[in-house]
N, C-alpha and C positions, 0 to 999 in steps of 0.2 A: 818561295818557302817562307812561313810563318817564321819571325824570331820567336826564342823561348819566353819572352816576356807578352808577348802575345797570347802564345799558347798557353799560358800560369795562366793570364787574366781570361780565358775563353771560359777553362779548365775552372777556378774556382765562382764565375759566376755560374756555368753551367751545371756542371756534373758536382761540383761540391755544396751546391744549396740545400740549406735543409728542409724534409718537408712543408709546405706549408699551413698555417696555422689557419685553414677554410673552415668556414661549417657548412654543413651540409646544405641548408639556405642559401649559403651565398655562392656556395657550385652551381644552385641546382638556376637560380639568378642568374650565372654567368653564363654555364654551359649548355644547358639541359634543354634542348628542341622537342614539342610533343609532335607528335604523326597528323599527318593530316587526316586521319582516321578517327583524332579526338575531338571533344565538343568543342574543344576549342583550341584547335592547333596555332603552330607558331613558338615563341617563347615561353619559356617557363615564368612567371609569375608568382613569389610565394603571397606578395600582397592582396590576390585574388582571393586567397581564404586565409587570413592570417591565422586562425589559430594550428595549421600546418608546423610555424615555425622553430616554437618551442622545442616538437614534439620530434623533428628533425637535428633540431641542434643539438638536443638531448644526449646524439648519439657519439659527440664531439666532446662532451663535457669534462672536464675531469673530477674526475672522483666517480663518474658515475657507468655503472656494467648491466644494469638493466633499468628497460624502457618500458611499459606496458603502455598500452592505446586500448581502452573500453569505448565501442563508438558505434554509431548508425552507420549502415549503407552510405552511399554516394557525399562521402566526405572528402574522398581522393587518400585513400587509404594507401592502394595499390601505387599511385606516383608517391608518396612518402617513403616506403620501401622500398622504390625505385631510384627514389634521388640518395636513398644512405647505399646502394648499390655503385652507384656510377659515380659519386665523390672519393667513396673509397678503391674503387678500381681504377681512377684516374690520379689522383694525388697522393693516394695511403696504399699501396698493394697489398694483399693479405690474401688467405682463404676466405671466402664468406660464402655460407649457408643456408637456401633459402627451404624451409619445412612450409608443404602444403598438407589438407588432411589427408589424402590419397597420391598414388605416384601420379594419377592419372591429372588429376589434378596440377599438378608439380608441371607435367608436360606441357597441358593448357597455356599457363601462367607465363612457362618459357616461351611459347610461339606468341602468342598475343599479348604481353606487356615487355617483357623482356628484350625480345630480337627486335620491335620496333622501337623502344627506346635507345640501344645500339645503330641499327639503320639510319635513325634519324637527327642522333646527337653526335657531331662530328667530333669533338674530343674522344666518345667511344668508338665510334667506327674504326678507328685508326688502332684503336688497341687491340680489339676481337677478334680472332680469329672466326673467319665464317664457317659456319656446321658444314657446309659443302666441300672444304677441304679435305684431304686424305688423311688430316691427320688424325689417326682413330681416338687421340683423345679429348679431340671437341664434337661435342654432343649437344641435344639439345637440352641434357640434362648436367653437361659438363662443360662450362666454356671457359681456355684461358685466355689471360690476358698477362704480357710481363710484369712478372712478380708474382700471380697469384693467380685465384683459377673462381669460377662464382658455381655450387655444384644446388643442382636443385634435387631434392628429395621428397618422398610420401612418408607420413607421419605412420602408415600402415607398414613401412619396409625396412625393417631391422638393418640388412647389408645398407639400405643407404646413410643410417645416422651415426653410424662405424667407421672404427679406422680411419678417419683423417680429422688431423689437427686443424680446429677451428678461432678463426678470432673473430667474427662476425655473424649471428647467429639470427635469424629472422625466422619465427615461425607464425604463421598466417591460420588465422581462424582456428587457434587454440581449443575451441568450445566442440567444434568438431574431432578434433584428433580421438581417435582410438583409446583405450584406457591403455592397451599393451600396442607396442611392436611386435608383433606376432609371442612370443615367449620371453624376450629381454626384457620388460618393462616399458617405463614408463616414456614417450618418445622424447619429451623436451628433456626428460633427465639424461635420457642416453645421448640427447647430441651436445647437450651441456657438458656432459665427463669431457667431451673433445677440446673446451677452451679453456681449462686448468692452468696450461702453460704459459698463456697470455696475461699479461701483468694490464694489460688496454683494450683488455676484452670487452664486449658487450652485445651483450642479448636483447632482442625485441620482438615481444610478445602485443598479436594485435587480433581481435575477433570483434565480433558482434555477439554479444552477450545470447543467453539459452535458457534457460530455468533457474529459476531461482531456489539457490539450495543445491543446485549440480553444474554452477556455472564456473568455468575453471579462471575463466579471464575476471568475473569478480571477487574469486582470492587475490591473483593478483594484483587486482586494482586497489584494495583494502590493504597490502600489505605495503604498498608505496604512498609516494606523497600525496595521490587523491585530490591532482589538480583541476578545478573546473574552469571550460569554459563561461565566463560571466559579461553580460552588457551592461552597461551604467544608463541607469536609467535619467530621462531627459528633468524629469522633475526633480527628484530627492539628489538623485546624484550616488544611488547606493548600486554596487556590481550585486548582479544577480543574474542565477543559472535560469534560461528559459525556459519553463515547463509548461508541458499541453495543461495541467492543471490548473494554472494562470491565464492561461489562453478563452478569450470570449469570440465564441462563432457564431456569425450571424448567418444561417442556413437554415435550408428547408428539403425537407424531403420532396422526392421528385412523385408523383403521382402516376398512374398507370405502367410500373416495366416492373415483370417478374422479380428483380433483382434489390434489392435495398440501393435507392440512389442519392444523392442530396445534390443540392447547387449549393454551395459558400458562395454567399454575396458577400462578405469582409469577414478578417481575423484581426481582431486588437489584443494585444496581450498588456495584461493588468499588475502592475507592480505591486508585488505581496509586501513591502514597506511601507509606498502611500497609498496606496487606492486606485496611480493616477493609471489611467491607458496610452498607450503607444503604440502605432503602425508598424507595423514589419520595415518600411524605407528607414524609419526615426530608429529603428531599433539597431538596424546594420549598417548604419550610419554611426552610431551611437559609439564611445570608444571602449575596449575589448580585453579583455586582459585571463589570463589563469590567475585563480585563485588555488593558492597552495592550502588545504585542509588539515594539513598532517605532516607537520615539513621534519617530524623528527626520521623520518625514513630518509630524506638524505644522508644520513650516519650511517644507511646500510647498500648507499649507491644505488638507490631505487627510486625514477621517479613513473609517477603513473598519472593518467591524463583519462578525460571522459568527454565526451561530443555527441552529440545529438543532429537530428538533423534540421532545428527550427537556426542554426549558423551559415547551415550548408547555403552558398549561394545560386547550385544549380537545382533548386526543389523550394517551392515558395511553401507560405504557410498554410495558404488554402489548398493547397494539394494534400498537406501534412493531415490537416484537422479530415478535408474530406474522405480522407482514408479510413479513419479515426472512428468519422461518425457512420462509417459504412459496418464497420468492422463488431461495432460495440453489440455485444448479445452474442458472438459466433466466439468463441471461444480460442479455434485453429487460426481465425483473422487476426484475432486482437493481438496472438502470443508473434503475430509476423509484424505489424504495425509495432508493437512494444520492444520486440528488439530491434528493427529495422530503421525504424524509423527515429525512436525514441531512447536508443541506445541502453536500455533496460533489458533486467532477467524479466523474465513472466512467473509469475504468480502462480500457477495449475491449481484448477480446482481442489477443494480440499477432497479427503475422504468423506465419502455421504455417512450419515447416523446410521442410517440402516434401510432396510428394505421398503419399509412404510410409502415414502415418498413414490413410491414408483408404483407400489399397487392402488395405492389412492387415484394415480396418474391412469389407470387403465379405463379403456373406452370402449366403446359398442360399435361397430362396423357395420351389424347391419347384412350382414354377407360372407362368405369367405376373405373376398375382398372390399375393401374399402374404395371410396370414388377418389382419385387422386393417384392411386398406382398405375405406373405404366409398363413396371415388368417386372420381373421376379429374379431373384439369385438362390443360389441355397449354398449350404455349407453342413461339412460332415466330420465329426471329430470322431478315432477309433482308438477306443482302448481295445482290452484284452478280451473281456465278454460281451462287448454290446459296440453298437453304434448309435453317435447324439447328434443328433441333426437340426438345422433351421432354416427354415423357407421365410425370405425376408422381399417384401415391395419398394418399391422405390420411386419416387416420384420427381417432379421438377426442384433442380439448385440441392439433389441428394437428401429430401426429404421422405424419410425411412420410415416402414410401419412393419411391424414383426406381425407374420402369418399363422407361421406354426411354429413350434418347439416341441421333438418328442425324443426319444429313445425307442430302437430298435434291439431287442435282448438280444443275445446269438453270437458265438465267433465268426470275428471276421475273416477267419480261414473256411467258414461254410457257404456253399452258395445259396444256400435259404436267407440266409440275412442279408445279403445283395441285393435274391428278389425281391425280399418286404422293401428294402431303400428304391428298389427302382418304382415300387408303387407309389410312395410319394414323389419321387421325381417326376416322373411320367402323368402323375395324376393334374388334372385340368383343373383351377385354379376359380371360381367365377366370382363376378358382378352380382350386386341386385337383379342388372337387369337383363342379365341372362348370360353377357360377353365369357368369352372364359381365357386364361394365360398360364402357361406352360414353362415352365421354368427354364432361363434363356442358357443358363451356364451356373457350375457347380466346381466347389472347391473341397477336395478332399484330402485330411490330413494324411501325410504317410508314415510319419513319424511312427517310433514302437515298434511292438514283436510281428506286425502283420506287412512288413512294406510290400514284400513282393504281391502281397490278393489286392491291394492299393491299386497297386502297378499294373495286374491285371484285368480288374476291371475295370481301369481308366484307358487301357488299353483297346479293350472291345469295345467302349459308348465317347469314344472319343469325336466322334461323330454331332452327339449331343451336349459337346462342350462341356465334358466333365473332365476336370485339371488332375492332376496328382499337386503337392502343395505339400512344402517344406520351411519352417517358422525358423528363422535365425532371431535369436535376443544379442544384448550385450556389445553392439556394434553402433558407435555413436553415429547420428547422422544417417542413416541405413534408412529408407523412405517404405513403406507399410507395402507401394507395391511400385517399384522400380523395371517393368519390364526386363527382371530379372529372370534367366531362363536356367536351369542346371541340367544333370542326364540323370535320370532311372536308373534301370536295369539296361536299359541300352540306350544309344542315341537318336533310334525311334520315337523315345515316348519322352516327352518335355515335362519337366520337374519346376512348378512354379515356386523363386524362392521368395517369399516374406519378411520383411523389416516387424517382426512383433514388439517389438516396445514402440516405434510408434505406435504402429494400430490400437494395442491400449493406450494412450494416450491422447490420440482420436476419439476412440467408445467412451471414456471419461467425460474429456472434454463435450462432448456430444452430449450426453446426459445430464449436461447442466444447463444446456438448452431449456429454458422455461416458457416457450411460444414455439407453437405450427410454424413451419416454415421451413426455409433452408437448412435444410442440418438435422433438423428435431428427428428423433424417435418418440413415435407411437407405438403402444401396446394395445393391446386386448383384451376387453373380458369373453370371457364362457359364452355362447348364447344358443341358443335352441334350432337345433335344426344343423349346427354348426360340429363338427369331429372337435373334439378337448383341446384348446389353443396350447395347452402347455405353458404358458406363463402364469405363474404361481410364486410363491414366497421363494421356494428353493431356487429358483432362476434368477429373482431380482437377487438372490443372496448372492449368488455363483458371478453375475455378470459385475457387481460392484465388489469381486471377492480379491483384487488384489492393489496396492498403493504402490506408488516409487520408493526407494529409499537407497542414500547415499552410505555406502560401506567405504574401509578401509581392507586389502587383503594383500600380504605381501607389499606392505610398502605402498601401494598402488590405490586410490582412490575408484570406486566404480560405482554405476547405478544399475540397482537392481529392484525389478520389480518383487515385491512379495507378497507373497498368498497369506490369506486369514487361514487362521490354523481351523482346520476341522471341516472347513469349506470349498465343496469343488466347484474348479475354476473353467468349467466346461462353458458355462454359458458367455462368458467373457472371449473364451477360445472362436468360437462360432462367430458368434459377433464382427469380431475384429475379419475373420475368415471371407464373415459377408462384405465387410465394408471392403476389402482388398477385391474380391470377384467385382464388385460394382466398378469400383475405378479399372481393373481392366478391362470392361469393353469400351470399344472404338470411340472414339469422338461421333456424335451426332443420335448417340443411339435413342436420345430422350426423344430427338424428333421424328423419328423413324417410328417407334414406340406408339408414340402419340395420334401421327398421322392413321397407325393400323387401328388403331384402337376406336377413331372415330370415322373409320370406315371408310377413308380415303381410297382410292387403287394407286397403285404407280404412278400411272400417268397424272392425278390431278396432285399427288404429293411433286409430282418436278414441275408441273406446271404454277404451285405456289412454290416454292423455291425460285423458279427462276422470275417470277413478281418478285420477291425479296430482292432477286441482285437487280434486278430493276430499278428498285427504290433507290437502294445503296448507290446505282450509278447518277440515277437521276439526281442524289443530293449532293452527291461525289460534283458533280458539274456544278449545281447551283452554288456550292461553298466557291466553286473554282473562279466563276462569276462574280461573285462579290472582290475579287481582288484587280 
């Protein structure tokens, strides 16, 4: 048996020690194992990308209760929110909160960074209980550990950002979150009420930036210290942030592939102090530091940090720039390289002057069809008295030419205005040179006073791949065509649902397309011989008839698209309807398309297919040779 002076000295080195004074850093240094499932498993290393550290320690700091990170993809965003997870559920117990933009998401997050960070870092293991125990209250969206419990939530799900007190609050890709938790408001505000109580609270807010003008994560980036990453350059000696604008590529477009390609033979990036250039090795080699822009927001315990990915050590710079120079002209490219890469909002085309530009822009085809389409979609919008339709072509890399535009007068509770839509459905399509195409699938609005004749005539020609189709706005993040499925009238007939603000957003974007090619819309003129294209002044007005704009409503910030007063927005409606029908068919349908059109059979279309994987293996080996 232990004497008591023993047990006093066990007793106050042990159980009487106070916590200790770690940061998040030097946990994540000590303890922190990645999976051998990472790019680079083994120990944790904050020195591999130092500007991590900061932005970690941050969470340690006193005085300070919010964090924000404005930043590119592949920064190791997700182990930064991992390492303030596991320091504080090892050393600090407490509630902490992790907000994804959906629950479903939340779940992801928990299987694949979460449970392998526990697995594989033995200080956690010990503490976690595993999901496969009985005890119903570890989840994969609930896990405790003594002292404190780590609860993952959807920025979509009221019940999960309630009712429990929080002292560690992480909410992930802010720019995505929902405007509402269903009716409560706003999500970070409702799980923010929960850390009131906590005197050593602190919040961290981290995305990749969205649009400029509706980006939530560059409020908060502007309302904190506005620290930048900066390299000291090897000449002057002055810290500067590295931007693609500084950036010199020495690259060339690739010649003969469908696709816009370049080779980058080198990236020098050119210092906007002296003049002089430096290599990407001299540059991250170079020494590194945040620059504080705005250090009076320390007074409100706010710091904020920005990163790019020309720091990132797993993504070089000729990957960056070739991305870059792929991207430039396509507008949906640019706005994924500019956040993703470049840790920026995007820009969005502005609103056009007016219609002019696009009837100047109309063309002669020559034929019904033009040489370059390889199949057809159509789309049908139904008010009260009439139906508005459009028959659009489509060509390689989603190069669009509009066929028809018209209106069909009549209720759409009559079956005469059915059969005039099925004439142009059904009607054969031609070439110059004689070919003719049929329109492959068809998207029809059900929205309004007619859903059930929707529902029934999508019912009877379902056959001929005509959808029923239902427009959701107001939902951040919500993709134009998601292989979203809902129910009709019953669970027979498939209700296709739509992301509508992207898709305007897409049609914009798209129309600022100034060159043939990927992406571009073509228009029409009138031409002899030819049934009335229907693109006219009222159509360019309608399809350019609505802009974004940032409201306030209840407290609550939203984007809302709005319509020009006086002008209907039907041809914008269609549009978008068409561009959603093209993205859902199948993968391959260009080539299939193609092959019929130049009069292939079956058989010599699989017999050039399997030449292709021929090639593919044949080079597939010669690379394998070279090693």
């Amino acid at each position: 048996m232990k004497k008591a002076s023993e047990l006093w000295k066990y007793v106050s080195m042990r159980g009487l020690k106070p916590t200790p004074k770690t940061s998040v850093s030097t946990w994540a240094d000590n303890y922190r194992v990645l999976s051998s499932t990472s790019a680079e498993p083994g120990r944790w290393r904050t020195s591999r990308a130092p500007y991590q550290k900061d932005i970690m320690d941050a969470f340690t700091q006193p005085g300070i209760h919010r964090v924000v990170v404005k930043s590119c993809s592949q920064v190791g965003k997700s182990d930064i929110m991992n390492n303030v997870i596991g320091r504080f559920a090892h050393l600090d117990p407490c509630t902490i909160m992790m907000i994804q933009p959906t629950i479903e998401m939340a779940q992801d997050f928990s299987k694949t960074r979460i449970s392998p960070m526990i697995r594989d870092t033995p200080a956690l293991s010990s503490l976690f209980l595993d999901v496969k125990t009985r005890d119903s209250n570890n989840t994969i969206l609930n896990k405790i550990f003594p002292g404190g419990r780590l609860v993952m939530a959807g920025a979509n799900s009221p019940a999960g950002l309630a009712s429990r007190p929080v002292r560690i609050l992480l909410c992930d890709e802010v720019d995505r979150f929902p405007d509402s938790a269903g009716t409560e408001g706003d999500p970070v505000d409702l799980a923010a009420k929960r850390m009131t109580t906590y005197w050593n609270r602190v919040m961290g807010l981290f995305s990749t930036p969205t649009n400029e003008g509706a980006s939530r994560i560059d409020i908060e980036y502007e309302a904190g210290t506005k620290e930048e990453w900066r390299h000291q350059c090897p000449h002057c000696g002055e810290f500067c942030k590295l931007k693609y604008g500084d950036m010199e590529t020495d690259a060339e477009r690739v010649e003969g592939t469908s696709r816009k390609t370049y080779l980058v033979r080198s990236v020098k990036w050119r210092c906007p102090c002296c003049g002089f250039d430096a290599t990407e090795q001299e540059m991250k080699r170079a020494p590194q530091k945040y620059v504080v822009t705005n250090p009076k927001a320390l007074g409100n315990g706010c710091r904020s940090f920005s990163l790019n990915a020309f720091s990132s050590p797993w993504i070089s710079w000729a990957e960056i720039m070739r991305e870059w120079l792929e991207a430039k002209g396509d507008p949906e490219r640019e706005k994924v390289v500019q956040n993703t890469r470049f840790g920026e909002s995007y820009s969005s085309p502005k609103a056009f002057e007016d219609e002019e530009i696009f009837l100047r822009r109309r063309e002669t085809y020559g034929a019904e069809l033009p040489q370059g389409v390889l199949y057809l979609t159509a789309a049908v919008d139904t008010q009260d008295n009439r139906l508005e339709y459009e028959v659009c072509g489509w060509g390689e890399e989603e190069e669009c030419w509009g066929i028809r535009k018209g209106v069909i007068l009549g209720s759409p509770g009559s079956e005469n205005t059915w059969a005039q839509l099925d004439a142009v459905l059904d009607h054969p399509y031609s070439f110059a040179d004689g070919k003719k195409l049929k329109v492959v699938r068809t998207f029809i609005d059900s929205g309004g006073h007619f859903s059930s004749a929707v529902y029934a005539y999508c019912r009877v020609n379902i056959a001929k791949q005509r959808f029923a189709i239902k427009g959701k706005g107001g939902i951040p993040g919500m993709p134009l065509y998601g292989n979203k499925l809902g129910k009709a009238e019953d669970a027979t007939l498939p209700l296709v649902i739509l992301g509508v603000d992207d898709g305007k957003e897409m049609v914009l974007s798209r129309l600022s397309i100034k060159e043939a090619g990927p992406k571009y819309f073509h228009f029409p003129l009138d031409e002899e011989g030819v049934n009335r294209r229907g693109y006219d002044d009222i159509y360019f007005k309608g399809i350019i008839s609505e802009h974004r704009k940032r409201i306030k409503k209840n407290g609550i910030f939203r984007e809302i698209w709005e319509p020009t007063a006086g002008v209907r927005n039907e041809p914008l409606d269609l549009r978008v309807y068409n561009l959603a029908c093209m993205l859902s068919l199948p993968a391959g349908w260009e080539e299939k398309a193609a092959a019929a059109l130049s009069g292939n059979t079956r058989n010599e279309h699989r017999e050039k297919a399997r030449a292709v994987r021929n090639t593919k293996k044949a080079a597939r080996r010669r690379q394998i040779n070279i090693w």
